[in-house]
N, C-alpha and C positions, 0 to 999 in steps of 0.2 A: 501336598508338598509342605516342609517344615515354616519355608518363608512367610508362606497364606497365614500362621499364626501369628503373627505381630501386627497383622494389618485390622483395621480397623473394620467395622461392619459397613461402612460404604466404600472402603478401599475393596476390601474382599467381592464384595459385589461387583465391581470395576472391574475386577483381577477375572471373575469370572466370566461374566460379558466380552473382557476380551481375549477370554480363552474358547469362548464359545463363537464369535469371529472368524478365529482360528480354523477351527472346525468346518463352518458353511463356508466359509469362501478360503481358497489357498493364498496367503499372504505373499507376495515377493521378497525377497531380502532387499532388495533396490527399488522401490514404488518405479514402475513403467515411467511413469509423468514427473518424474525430478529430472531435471537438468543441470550441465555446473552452472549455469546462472542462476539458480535458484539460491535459496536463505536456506541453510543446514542449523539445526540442534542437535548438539548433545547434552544428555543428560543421566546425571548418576544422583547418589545420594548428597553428599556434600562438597561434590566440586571443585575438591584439591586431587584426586589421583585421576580415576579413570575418564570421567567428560573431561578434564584438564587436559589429560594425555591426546584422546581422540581428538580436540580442536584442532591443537599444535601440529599434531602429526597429518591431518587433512591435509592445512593450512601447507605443511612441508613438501607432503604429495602434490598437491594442487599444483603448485609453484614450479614443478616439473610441465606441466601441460598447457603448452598457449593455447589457452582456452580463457573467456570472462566467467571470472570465479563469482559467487555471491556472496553473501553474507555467511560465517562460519562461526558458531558461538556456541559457547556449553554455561551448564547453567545444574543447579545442584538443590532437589526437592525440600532438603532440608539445608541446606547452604547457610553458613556465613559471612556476610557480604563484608568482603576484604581481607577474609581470610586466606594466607599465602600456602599454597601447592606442598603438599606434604614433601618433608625433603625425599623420601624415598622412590617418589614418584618426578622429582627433581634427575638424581641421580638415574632412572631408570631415561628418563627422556632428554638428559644429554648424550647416556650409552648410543640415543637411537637418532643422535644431529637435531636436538630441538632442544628450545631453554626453557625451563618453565620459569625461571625467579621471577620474572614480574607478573606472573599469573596472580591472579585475585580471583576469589571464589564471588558468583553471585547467585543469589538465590532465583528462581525459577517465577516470573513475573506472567500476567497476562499479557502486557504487550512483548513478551520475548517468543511465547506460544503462539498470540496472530502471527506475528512475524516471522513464523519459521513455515518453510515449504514442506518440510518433514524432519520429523525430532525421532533421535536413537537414543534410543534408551538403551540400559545394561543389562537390568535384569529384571525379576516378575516385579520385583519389589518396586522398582523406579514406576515402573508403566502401572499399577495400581493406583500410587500418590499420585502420579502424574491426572490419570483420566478422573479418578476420585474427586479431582478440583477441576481440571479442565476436559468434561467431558464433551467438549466441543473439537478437541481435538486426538477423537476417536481413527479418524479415517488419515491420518496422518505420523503417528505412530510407528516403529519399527525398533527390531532388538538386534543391533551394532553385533552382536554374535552369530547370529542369520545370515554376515554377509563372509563369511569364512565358514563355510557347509563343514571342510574338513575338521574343523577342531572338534564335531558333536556335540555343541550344544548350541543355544543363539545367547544361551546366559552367558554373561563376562560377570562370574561372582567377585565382590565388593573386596579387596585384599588387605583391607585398613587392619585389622585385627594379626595379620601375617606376617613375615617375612620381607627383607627387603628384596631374595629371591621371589616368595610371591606377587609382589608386586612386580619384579623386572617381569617375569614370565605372565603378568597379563598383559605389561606394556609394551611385549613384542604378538601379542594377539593382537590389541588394538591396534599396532603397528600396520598387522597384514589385513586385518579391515579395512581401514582405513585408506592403504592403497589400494585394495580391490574396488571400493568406493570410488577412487579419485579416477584410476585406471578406464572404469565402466562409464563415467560420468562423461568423460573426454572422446572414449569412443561415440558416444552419441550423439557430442559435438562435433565427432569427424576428425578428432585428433587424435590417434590410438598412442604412436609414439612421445613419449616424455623427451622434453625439450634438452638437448645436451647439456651439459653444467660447462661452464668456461674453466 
């Protein structure tokens, strides 16, 4: 795959390891043993479009489900810490009822990795940097495109380089992840239906 060429000789090892995961054991799109009280990550490359997007839009979901929500955070493997939400990714996630302006990007920490029950990642590339440095958090892992089977892929490619349409049209992907996420998290607490809006 063209991505595996920028990665580094112990990213690509990582990439491959958890491609070879893959293979022996079936991954879930949703780990069985997450609950909504659990601590969620996400994580992309730098932390202004797509893990910014997936927070918000959890966060928006969730908010629908009386249910106790956990910890919801994203976090960006190359990140710069403070740096504000690409406006296009702004614009895309007011189209979808969430703000991003005081979004702040922050980079991807070990106490952000203990603390998370299970981290989504976007794409190969995220989940290689990711395990490459924390490969302690192998069994916990998962790709935020995995959990919408119908789009065919589990990748959520990186839109930075795109259009402001590229970006709107990953930000209504991550959209429907991210309620199928919040939707399944709440059935398991016994909540199926989303709580009216007044």
């Amino acid at each position: 795959m063209r991505e595996s060429f920028s990665l580094s000789g112990g990213e690509r090892l990582a990439h491959l390891r958890a491609a070879a995961r893959r293979l022996v054991r079936r991954q879930t799109p949703i780990p069985t043993s997450l609950q909504a009280g659990h601590s969620i990550l996400f994580v992309c490359y730098g932390n202004i479009i797509r893990s910014a997007l997936a927070e918000a839009l959890l966060r928006r979901h969730a908010a629908g489900h009386e249910v106790p929500w956990g910890q919801i955070r994203s976090a960006g493997v190359a990140a710069k810490g403070g740096r504000s939400a690409d406006p296009r990714a702004v614009a895309a996630a007011t189209a979808l009822g969430v703000d991003l302006t005081l979004h702040r990007a922050q980079p991807l920490s070990p106490e952000l990795i203990a603390g998370a029950d299970a981290i989504f990642v976007m794409d190969r590339l995220n989940e290689a940097q990711l395990l490459a440095r924390f490969p302690e958090a192998s069994g916990k892992v998962f790709r935020l495109g995995a959990v919408t089977e119908a789009d065919g892929s589990d990748v959520i490619a990186d839109p930075y380089t795109g259009s402001e349409a590229d970006v709107a049209a990953v930000a209504s992907r991550i959209d429907r992840a991210t309620q199928s996420l919040a939707s399944e998290l709440a059935r398991r607490a016994g909540t199926n239906a989303p709580r009216a809006r007044a």
